[in-house]
KOLTOR-769319 format. One line per field, with one value per residue (C-alpha): residue number from 1; chain; x, y, z. Coordinates in Angstrom, 2 decimals, m for minus. Example, Ala and Ser with C-alpha at 12.3 -4.5 7.8 and 13.67 -1.06 7.14 Angstrom:
# KOLTOR-769319
num	(1 2)
cadena	(A A)
X	(12.30 13.67)
Y	(m4.50 m1.06)
Z	(7.80 7.14)
//
This chain:
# KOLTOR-769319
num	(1 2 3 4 5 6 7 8 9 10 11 12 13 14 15 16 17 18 19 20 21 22 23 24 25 26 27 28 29 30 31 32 33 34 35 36 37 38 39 40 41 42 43 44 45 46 47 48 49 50 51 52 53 54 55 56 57 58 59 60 61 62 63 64 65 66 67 68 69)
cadena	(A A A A A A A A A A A A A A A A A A A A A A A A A A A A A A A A A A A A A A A A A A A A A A A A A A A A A A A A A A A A A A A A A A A A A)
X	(m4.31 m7.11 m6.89 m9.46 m8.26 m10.85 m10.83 m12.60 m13.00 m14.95 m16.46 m15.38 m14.15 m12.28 m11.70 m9.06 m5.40 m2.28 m2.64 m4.76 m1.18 0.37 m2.47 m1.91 0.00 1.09 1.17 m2.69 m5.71 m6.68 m6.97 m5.08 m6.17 m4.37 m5.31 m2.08 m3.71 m2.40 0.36 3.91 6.05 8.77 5.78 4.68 8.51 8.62 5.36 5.77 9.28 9.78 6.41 6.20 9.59 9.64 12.91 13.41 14.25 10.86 9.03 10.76 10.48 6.61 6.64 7.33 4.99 6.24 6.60 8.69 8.98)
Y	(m7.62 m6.04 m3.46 m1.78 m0.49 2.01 3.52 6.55 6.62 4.08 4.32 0.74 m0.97 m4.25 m5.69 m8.11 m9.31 m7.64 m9.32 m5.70 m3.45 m5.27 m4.18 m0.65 1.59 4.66 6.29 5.63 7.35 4.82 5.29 2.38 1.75 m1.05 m2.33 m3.29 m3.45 m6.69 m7.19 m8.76 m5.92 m7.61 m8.01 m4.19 m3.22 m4.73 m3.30 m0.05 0.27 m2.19 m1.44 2.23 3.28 4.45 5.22 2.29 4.97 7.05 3.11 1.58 5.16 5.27 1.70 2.05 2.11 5.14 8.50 11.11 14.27)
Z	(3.63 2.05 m1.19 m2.65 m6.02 m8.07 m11.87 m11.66 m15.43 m15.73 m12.19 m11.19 m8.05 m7.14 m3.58 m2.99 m1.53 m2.30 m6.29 m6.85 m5.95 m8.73 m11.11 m10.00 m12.04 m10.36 m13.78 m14.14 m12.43 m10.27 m6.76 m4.25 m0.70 1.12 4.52 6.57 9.64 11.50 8.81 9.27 9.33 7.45 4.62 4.99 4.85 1.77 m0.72 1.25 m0.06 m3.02 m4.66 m4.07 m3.42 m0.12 1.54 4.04 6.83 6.50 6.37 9.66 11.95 10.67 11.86 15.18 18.12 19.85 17.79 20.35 19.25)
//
């Protein structure tokens, strides 16, 4: 996993692994961008919906390969 987490007050970005989302408040005015290209699903299933509260149903249907509509 790659995450790219930015302050735009002070104009500063950090690359890294998933130890960035826990420095990420989502209070704060930094911007998050993860990477979960290539990711266990069972492992994306779990930031997307412990660490930003994402109801489980919206994570598992955006998970799937085929999108009917």
């Amino acid at each position: 996993m790659r995450v790219l987490l930015h302050d735009p007050a002070t104009d500063s970005t950090r690359f890294g692994g998933d130890e960035l989302i826990r420095d990420w408040t989502p209070d704060g005015n930094e911007w998050l961008w993860i990477d979960l290209d290539r990711e266990d699903r069972a492992f994306e299933n779990h930031i997307l919906v412990e660490r930003f509260a994402l109801v489980p149903l919206a994570v598992s249907d955006a998970q799937r390969h085929r999108h009917p509509p």
